[in-house]
Structure formats: C-alpha cells, structure tokens
C-alpha positions as CSV (number, residue, x, y, z in Angstrom):
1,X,0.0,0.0,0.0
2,X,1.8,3.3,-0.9
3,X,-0.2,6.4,0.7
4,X,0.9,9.7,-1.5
5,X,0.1,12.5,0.2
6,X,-0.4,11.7,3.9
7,X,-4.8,10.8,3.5
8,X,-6.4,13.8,5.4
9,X,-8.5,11.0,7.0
10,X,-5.4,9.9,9.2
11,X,-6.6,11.1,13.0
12,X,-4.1,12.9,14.9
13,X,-1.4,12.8,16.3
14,X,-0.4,11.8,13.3
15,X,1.5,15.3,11.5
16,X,0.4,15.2,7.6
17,X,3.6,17.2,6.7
18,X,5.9,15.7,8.9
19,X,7.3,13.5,6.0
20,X,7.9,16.3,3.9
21,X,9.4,18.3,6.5
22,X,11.7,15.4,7.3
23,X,12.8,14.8,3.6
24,X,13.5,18.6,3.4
25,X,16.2,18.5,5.8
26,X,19.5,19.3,4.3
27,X,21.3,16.1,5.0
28,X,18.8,14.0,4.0
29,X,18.7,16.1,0.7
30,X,22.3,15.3,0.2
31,X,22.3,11.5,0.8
32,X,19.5,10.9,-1.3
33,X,21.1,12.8,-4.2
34,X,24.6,11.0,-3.8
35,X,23.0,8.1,-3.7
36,X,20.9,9.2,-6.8
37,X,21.8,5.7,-9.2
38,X,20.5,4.3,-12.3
39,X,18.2,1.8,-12.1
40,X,18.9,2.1,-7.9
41,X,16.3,3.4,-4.9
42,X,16.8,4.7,-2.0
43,X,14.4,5.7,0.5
44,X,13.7,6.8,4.1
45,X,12.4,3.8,6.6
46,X,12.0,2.7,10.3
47,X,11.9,5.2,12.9
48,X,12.7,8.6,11.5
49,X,9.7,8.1,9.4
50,X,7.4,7.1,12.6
51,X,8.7,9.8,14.3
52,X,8.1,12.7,11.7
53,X,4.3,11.4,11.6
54,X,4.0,11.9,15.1
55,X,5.9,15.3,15.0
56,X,8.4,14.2,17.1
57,X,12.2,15.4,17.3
58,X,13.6,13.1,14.9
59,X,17.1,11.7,16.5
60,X,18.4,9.1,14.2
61,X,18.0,9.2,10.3
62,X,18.2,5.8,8.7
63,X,17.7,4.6,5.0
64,X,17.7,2.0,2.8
65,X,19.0,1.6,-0.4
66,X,18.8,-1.5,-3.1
67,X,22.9,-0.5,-4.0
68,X,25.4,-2.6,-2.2
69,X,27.1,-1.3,0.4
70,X,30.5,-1.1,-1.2
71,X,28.0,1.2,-4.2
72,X,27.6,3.3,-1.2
73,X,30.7,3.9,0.0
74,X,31.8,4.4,-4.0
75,X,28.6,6.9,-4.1
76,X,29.8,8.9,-1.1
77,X,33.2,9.4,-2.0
78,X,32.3,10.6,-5.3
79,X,29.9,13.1,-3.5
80,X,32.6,14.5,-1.5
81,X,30.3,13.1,2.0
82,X,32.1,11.1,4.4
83,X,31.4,7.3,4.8
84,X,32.4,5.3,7.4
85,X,32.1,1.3,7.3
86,X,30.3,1.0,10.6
87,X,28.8,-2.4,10.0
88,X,29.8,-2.9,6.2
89,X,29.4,-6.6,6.7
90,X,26.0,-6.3,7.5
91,X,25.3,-3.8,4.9
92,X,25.3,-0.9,6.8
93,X,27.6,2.5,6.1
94,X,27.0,5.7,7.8
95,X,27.2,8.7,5.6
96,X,28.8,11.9,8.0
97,X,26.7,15.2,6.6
98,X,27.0,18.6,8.4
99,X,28.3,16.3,11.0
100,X,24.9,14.3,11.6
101,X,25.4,10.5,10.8
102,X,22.9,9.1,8.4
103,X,22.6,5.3,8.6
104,X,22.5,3.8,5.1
105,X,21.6,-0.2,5.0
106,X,21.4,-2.4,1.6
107,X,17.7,-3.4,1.6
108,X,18.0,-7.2,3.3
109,X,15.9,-11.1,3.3
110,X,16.4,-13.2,6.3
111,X,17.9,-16.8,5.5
112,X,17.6,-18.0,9.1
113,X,17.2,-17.2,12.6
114,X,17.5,-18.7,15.8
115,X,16.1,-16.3,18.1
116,X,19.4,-14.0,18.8
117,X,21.4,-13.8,15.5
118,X,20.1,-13.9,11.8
119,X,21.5,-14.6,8.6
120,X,20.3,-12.7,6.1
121,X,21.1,-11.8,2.4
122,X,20.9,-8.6,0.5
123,X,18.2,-8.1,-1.5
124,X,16.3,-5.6,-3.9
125,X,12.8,-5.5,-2.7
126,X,11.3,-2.6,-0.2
127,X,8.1,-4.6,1.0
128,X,10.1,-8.0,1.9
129,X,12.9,-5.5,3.9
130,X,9.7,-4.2,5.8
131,X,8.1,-8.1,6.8
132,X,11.6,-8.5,8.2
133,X,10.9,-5.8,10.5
134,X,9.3,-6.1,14.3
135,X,6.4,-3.9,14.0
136,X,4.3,-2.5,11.7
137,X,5.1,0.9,13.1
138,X,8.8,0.9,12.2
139,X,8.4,-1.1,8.9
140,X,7.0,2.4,7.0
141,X,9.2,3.8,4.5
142,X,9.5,7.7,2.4
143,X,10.8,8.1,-0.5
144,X,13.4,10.8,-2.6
145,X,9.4,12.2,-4.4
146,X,7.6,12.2,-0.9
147,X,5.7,8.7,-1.4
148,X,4.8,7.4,1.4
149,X,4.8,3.6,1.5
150,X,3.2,1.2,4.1
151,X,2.8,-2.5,3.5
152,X,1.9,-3.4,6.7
153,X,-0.5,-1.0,8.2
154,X,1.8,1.0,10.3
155,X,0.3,4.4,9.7
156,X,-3.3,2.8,10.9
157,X,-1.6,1.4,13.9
158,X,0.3,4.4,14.6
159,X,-2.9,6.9,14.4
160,X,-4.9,4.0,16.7
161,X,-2.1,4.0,19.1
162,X,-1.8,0.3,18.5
163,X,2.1,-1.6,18.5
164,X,1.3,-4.6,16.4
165,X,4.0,-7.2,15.1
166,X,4.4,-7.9,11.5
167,X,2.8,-11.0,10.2
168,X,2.8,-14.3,12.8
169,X,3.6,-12.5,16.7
170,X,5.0,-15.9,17.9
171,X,7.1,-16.2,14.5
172,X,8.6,-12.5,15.0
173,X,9.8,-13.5,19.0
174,X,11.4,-16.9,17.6
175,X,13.4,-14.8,15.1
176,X,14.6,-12.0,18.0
177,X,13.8,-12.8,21.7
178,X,14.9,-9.5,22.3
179,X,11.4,-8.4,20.6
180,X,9.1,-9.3,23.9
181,X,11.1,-6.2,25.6
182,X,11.1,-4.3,22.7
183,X,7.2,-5.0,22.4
184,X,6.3,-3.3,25.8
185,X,8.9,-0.6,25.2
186,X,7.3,0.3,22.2
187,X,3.6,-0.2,23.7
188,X,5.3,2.4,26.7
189,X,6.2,4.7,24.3
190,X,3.5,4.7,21.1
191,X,1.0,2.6,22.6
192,X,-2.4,3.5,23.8
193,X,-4.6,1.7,26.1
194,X,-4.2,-2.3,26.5
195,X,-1.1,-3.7,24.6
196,X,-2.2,-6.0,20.7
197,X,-3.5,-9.2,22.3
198,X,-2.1,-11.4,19.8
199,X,1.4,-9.7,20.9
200,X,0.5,-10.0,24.4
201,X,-0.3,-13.6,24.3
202,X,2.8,-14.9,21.9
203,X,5.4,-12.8,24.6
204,X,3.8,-14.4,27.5
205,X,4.6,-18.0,25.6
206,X,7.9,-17.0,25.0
207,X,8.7,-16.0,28.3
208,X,11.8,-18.6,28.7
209,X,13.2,-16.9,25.7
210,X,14.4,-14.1,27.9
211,X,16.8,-16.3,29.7
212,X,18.6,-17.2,26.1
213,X,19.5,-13.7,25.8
214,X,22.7,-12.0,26.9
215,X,22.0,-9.9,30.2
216,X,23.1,-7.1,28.5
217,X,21.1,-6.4,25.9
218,X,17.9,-7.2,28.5
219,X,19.4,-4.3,30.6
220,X,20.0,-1.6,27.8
221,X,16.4,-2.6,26.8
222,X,14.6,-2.5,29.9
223,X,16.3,0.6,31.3
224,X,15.0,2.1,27.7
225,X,11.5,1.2,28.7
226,X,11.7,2.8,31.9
227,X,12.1,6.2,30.6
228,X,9.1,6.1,28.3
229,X,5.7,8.1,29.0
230,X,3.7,4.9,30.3
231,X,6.7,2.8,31.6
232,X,4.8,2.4,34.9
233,X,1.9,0.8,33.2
234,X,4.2,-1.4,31.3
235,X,6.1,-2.8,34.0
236,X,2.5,-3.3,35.8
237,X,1.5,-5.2,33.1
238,X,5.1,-7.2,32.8
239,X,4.4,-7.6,36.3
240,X,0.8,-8.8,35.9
241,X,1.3,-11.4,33.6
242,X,4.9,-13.0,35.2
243,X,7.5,-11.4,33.0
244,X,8.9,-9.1,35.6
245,X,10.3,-11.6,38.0
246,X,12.3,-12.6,34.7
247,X,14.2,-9.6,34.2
248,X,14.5,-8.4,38.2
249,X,14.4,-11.5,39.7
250,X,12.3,-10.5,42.0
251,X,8.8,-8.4,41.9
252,X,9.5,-4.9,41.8
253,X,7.7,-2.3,44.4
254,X,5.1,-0.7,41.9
255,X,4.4,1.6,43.9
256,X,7.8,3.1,44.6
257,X,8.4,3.2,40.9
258,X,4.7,5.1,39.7
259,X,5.6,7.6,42.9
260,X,9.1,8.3,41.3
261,X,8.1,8.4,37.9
262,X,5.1,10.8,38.5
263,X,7.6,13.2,40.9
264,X,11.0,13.3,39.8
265,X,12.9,16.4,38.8
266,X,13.7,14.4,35.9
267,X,13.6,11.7,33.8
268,X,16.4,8.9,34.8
269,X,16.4,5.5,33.9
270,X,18.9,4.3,36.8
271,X,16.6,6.3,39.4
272,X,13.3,4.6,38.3
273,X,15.4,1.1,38.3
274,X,16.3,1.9,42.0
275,X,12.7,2.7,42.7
276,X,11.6,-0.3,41.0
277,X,14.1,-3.2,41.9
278,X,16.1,-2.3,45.1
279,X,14.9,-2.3,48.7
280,X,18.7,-3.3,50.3
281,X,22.4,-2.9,49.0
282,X,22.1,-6.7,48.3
283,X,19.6,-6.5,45.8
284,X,21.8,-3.6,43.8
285,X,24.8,-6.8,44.0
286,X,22.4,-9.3,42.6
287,X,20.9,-7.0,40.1
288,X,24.7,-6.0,38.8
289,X,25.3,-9.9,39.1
290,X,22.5,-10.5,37.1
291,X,22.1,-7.5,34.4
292,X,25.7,-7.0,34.5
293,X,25.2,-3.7,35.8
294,X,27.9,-1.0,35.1
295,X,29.6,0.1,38.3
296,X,28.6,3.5,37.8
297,X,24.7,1.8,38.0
298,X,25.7,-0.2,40.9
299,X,27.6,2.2,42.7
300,X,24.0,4.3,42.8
301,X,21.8,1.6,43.4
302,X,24.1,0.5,46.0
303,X,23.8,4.5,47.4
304,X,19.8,4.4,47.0
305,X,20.0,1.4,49.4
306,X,21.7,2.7,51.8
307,X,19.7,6.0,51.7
308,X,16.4,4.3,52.4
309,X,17.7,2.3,55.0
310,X,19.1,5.2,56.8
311,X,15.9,7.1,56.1
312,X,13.6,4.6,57.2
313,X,15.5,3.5,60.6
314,X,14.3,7.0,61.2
315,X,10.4,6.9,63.1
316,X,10.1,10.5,62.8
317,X,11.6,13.5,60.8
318,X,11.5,16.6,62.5
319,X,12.3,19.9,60.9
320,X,15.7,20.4,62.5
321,X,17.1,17.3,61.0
322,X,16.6,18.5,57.3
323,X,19.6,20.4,56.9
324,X,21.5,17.9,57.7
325,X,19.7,15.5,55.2
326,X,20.0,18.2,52.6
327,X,23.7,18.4,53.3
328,X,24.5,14.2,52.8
329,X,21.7,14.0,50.0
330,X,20.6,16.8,48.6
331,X,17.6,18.9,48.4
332,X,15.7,17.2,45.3
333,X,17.3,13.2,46.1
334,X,15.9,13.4,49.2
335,X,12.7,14.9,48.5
336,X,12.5,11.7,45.9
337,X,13.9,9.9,49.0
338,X,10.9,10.5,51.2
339,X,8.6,10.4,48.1
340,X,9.6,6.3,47.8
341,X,9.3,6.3,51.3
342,X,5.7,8.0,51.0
343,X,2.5,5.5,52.7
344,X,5.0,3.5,54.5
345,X,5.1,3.6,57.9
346,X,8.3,4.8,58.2
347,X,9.4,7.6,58.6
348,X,7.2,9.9,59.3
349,X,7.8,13.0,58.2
350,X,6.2,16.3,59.8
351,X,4.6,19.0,58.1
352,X,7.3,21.6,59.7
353,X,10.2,19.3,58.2
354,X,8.3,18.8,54.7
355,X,7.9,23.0,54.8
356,X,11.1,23.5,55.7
357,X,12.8,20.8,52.7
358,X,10.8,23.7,50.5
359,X,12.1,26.5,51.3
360,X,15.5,24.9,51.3
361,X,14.9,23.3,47.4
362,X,13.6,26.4,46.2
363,X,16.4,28.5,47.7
364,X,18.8,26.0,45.6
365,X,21.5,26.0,48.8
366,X,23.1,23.4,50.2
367,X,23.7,23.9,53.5
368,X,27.1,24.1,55.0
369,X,27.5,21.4,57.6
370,X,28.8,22.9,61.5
371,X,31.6,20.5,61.9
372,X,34.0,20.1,58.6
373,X,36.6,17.4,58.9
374,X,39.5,20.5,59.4
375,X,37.5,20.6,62.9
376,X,37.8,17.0,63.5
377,X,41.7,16.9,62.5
378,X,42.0,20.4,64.6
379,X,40.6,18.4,67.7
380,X,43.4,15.5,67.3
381,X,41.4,12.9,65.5
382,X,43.5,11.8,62.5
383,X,42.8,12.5,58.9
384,X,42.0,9.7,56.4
385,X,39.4,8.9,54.0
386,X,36.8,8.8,57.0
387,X,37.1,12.0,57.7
C-alpha cells in the first residue's frame, strides 16, 4: 500500500507534513542525491519516518538503499560526503553530513534465525525489507518524491495507538527474543490503552526466551523502557502477567516506581530502576550480578540502598534534621527519597520538616555542615578517608 500524500482522514497525532518536513532536511537532501543511481532506490524507513508522523524530534535518520554497500561507500566518496564502514558486513555505512550521521543499509531477506542472530542476504525488494521488520510501526518507509509507502499498516496502527507485530507475533519472538522487551517498550512509548492481544499472548509463551539472551542487551532494553511516557503501566503489566520476576528476579515495588516516575525532577532511567528493583544494597549486587550492571549503576543503586535504610531507621523526621539531610543527599534526592518512602510507615515525616525541605529546594543552597573534617583533625582525630 503506498499512501501519496499523507490521507487527510489519518486522525491525529499523526503530523500530515511531517514527512515532507523530514525529507527537506539538508542532510537527507544530500544523501539521497549521492546516492541518486541508475536503475537504484533509496528511501527513508524505520523510525525517522514514525517519528516525523508523530511530529516528534527526529534523532536518528536511517535509510535503505537496493545499491550494495561497497556502491555506497563508492557513491559517497564521489559526492565529496564522508562514509564510514560501521557495520559494512552487514550492509550498513554511515554517511557523515553537516556532521549528523545518516545510517544507510542495503535493503535485506532473512535466511535463518535462531532467536538472537540472523542470517540474512541482500536483496532488492522494499516490502520484503519491511516483513523482516518487528512492528508495523517501524516497517513504513518515504521516498526521494515524498511517497509514502506502508505494506503493513503501520500508519493505521500508529494513528490507533496500537504496536502490532508484523505478520505471525509468535514467529517474530522466535526470530529475536529480544522483541518481547522491545514489544512493551514500544507499547510504553507509542502505545495506547491495553497492549495487541495477539502480541501479548505470543510474549507471555515466549517468556523462557528471555533467559537465552545476553543480560546485557535485556538491561539496555529494559532501562530504555523505563524512561518512556507509560513505563509504569508497562512494567505493571510485565508484572501482571509473570515477565517481571524474569528480568528483576524479584517483583519490583510498583508503587515506589509510579511515585518516582510521577515526581522526579527528571527523567532517569537508573533512578526509576532503583525505585523499581532495590529495597537493600544486596539487591543492587544481585541485580549487577545479574544484568551486568555498570559500576557507575551499581555504585548508585548501592547508594539508593543505603539511603532508604538510613531514612527509614528513622520513626520521625523533624524539621531540624533537614539540613543535615540536605547536606548528605541533597535537596531534590531526598525529597525523591521521602517520596519512595511515601505511605510507609516509616518515617514519618512532619509537616514543619516537609515546609522546611521547601524553602530549602527552592532556595537552591546546600547547607554548610557545622563540623568540617578540618574541625575534626584540629581536635586531634587523624585524617583519612573517614574523615
């Protein structure tokens, strides 16, 4: 199905000229020219084209061409544009324009999969590159006259809200496992009311799949999720259905996560997994064991810990022991402290304390504890890393 223009019947929040406004863009422009072959195409595809429907701030431009990647880099060079061989094996050169990369990827045909790695061949044909794809939402593609093109029914699913797998849902997870995370990421981030049953259903069925995947990847994914708009009901839902436990290893506190994620000063992905995962520091050393955590992640899970623990051997917090709180937290991590902490019973905190974290946060100070370690060294204890 090729849509040319945009149909004025497509609800928002799709944006009609989005497209247009995307293909105008000066690097774009200059790749699709130097790429300009006989008897060659090149177009637009994935996620730039989503995005640029939805109005969005498009981040990364990709494209696909039928030339060959070597064609390409030939193309490039004669264009005076820089091309680097980033994943040449795969098919993939990234042309450097105005110093904004622009992904470039011979049009593809999986051979066979076994649910982490494919082998595919390069191929010539724009609607079998798109059934290859994991949603319908990602498989649309634009090209150099402003054709859009949509073989799957993306653009209906992407008005509707709806993040739908291409073809058999079941046969998609066998060919990436990594798909069932990428399924309630997507459903986070585009999605709209209850996740595609048919999805739903064929990533609850492949739920062992996730243990065939490298921990790493099911971090980088997962972390992703958590920082899109409906990331709490997704991980409700992963919870709901017995994914969660999967990922964690454990069950998560819902509640600490849809407090944080409603509250913070801003978006993190390591402070929403804190919320989520970690109640002591030796859930942040399973979690690194298990996700393979970097130690910068683990070194602030690990701190979270130790923060709620300290926070909630408290029974009461009075307005005279902000300051000091202020001083070894912060003004804004401990107000996201106490808001975990919020509903349980403890600590309690007092309205004078909660007025008084206020002013301090909105006068932006830190205060300036009474006793530095100078003091301390003054008054004969001896220096070191303790004090």
């Amino acid at each position: 199905m090729t849509t040319d223009p945009l149909p004025s019947s497509v609800a928002p929040p799709l944006v009609a000229d989005g497209p247009a406004r995307l293909l105008a863009r000066a690097g774009v422009q200059a790749c699709l020219a130097a790429l300009d072959a006989p008897g060659e195409e090149t177009r637009l595809v994935g996620g730039c084209v989503r995005d640029a429907l939805l109005g969005t701030i498009v981040a990364d431009i990709d494209l696909a061409t039928t030339l060959r990647p070597e064609a390409v880099m030939a193309c490039a060079r004669t264009a005076g544009i820089k091309a680097v061989g980033t994943g040449i094996e795969h098919g993939t050169v990234t042309l450097v324009v105005g110093g904004e990369p622009h992904e470039v990827t011979t049009l593809r045909e999986d051979v066979e999969t076994d649910g982490r790695h494919a082998v595919v061949r390069f191929g010539r044909d724009f609607a079998r590159d798109a059934e290859r794809r994991d949603f319908t939402i990602n498989a649309l593609s634009l090209d150099a006259e402003g054709r859009l093109h949509d073989t799957t029914g993306g653009v209906a699913d992407l008005a509707a809200g709806r993040v739908r797998f291409i073809g058999d849902a079941a046969t998609r997870l066998r060919e990436d496992a990594l798909r069932l995370l990428r399924f309630f990421r997507f459903h986070a981030r585009y999605g709209s009311g209850a996740p595609d049953a048919e999805g739903l259903a064929a990533s609850i069925a492949a739920r062992d799949s996730l243990d065939r995947l490298s921990r790493e990847r099911v971090r980088a994914e997962f972390l992703k999720l958590l920082l899109a708009p409906r990331a709490v009901d997704a991980v409700a839902i992963l919870s709901e259905t017995g994914l969660l436990p999967r990922i964690l290893g454990g069950v998560g506190e819902l509640g600490r996560l849809s407090r944080c994620a409603t509250t913070e000063l801003g978006v993190d992905a390591t402070a929403r997994f804190a919320a989520l995962a970690v109640r002591t520091s030796e859930d942040a050393d399973r979690l690194q064991a298990s996700l393979r955590l970097s130690r910068a992640e683990h070194a602030r899970l690990t701190g979270y810990a130790i923060a709620l623990a300290a926070l909630h051997d408290r029974p009461v917090i009075e307005a005279d022991a902000v300051p000091a709180l202020v001083a070894t937290y912060g003004a804004g991590p401990l107000r996201e402290l106490l808001i975990a902490l919020d509903g349980e019973p403890r600590p309690r905190v007092t309205p004078a304390a909660r007025a008084m974290l206020d002013r301090m946060e909105a006068a932006g100070t830190r205060p300036v504890l009474p006793v530095t370690g100078a003091d301390l060294v003054a008054r004969g204890v001896a220096p070191g890393r303790a004090v």
